[in-house]
C-alpha positions as CSV (number, residue, x, y, z in Angstrom):
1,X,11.4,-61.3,-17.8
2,X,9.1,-60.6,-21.4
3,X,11.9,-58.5,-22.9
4,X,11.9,-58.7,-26.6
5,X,16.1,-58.1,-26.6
6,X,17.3,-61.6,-26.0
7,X,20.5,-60.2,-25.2
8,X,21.2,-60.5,-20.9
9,X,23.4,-56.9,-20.4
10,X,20.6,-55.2,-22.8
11,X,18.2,-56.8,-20.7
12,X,19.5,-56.4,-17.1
13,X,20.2,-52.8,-17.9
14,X,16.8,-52.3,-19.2
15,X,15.4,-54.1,-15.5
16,X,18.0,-51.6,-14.0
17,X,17.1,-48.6,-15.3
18,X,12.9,-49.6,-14.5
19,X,14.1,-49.8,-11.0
20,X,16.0,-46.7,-11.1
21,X,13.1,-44.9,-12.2
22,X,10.6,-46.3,-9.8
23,X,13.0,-44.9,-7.2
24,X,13.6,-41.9,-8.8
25,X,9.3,-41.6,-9.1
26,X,9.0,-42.2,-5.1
27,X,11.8,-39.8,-4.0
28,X,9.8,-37.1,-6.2
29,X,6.5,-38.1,-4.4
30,X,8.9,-37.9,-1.3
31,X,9.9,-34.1,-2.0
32,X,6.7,-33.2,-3.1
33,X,5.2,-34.4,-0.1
34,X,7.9,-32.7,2.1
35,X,7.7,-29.3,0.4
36,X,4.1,-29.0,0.4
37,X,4.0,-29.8,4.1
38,X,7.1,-28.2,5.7
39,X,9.1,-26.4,3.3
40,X,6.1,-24.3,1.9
41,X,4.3,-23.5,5.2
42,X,7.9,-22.9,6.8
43,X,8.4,-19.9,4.1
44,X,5.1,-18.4,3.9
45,X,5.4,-18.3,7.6
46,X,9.1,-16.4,7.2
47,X,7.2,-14.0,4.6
48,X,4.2,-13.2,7.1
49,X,6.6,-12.5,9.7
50,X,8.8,-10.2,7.4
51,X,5.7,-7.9,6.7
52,X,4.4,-8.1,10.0
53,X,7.7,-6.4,11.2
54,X,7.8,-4.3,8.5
55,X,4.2,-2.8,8.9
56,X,5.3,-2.2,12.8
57,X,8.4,-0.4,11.5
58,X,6.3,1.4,9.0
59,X,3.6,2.0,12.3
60,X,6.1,3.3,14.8
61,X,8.0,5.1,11.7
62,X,4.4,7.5,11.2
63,X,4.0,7.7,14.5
64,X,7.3,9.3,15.2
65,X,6.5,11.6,12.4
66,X,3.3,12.6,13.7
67,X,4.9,13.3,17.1
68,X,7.7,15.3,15.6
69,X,5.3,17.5,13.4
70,X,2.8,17.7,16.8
71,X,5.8,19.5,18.5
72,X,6.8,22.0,15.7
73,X,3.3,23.7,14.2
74,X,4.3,27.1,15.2
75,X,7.2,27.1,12.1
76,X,4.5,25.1,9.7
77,X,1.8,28.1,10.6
78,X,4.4,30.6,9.5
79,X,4.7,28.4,6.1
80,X,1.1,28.6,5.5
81,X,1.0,32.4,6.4
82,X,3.6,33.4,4.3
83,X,2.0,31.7,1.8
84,X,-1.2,33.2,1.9
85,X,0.5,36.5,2.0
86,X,2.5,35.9,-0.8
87,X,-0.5,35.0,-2.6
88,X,-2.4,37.9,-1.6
89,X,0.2,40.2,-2.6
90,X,-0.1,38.6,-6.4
91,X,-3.4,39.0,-6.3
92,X,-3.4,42.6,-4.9
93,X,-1.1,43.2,-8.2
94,X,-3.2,41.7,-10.5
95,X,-6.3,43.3,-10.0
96,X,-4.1,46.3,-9.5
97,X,-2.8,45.8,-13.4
98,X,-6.7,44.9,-14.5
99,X,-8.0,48.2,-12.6
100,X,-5.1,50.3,-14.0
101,X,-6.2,49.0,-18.1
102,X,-9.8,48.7,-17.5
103,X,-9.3,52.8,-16.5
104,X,-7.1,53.6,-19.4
105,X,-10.0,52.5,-21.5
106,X,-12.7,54.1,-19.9
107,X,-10.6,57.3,-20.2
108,X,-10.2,57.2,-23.7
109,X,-6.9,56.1,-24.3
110,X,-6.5,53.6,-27.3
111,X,-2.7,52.9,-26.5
112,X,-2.0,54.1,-30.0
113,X,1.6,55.6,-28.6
114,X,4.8,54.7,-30.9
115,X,6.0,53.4,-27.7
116,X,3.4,50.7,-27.5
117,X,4.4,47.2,-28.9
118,X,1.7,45.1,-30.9
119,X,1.4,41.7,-29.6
């Protein structure tokens, strides 16, 4: 051995330590290896097969939904028509309101009364 420390412990644990990392060098090709081609594949496979099953739950999950709000449309059609009723009613008081100023106006009336409020 070409080993400029002429001392033989320095020098055997230099030769020691080379083989040590040549080993340690091939196990980490080794795992590399192993992890692209089984451990890697193995998990994306576990992941697919989690969000497969979860987009069926998520299927089945809509369609039971669906079904339930397929078998009740007479209570949402009351919803909806209260709704609009209550909305027409609003609207009916509005215009009501609008009618009732746009009248005092044409009639005259200024709204100069102390009991009117400035805004």
């Amino acid at each position: 051995m070409n080993s400029p420390f002429h001392d033989r412990r320095t020098s055997s644990l230099f030769g020691r330590v080379r083989e040590d990392l040549s080993h340690l060098r091939e196990d980490v090709g080794n795992l590399v290896h192993h992890t692209a081609r089984y451990a890697v594949p193995q998990g994306a496979r576990e992941i697919a097969d989690t969000a497969r099953h979860r987009l069926v739950e998520g299927g089945h999950y809509a369609a039971s939904r669906l079904r339930s709000l397929r078998s009740s449309p007479p209570r949402q059609a009351i919803g909806v028509l209260g709704g609009a009723i209550l909305v027409g009613v609003l609207a009916a008081g509005i215009y009501a309101i609008v009618k009732s100023e746009n009248a005092r106006r044409a009639n005259g009336y200024d709204g100069d009364s102390p009991d009117d409020v400035p805004v």
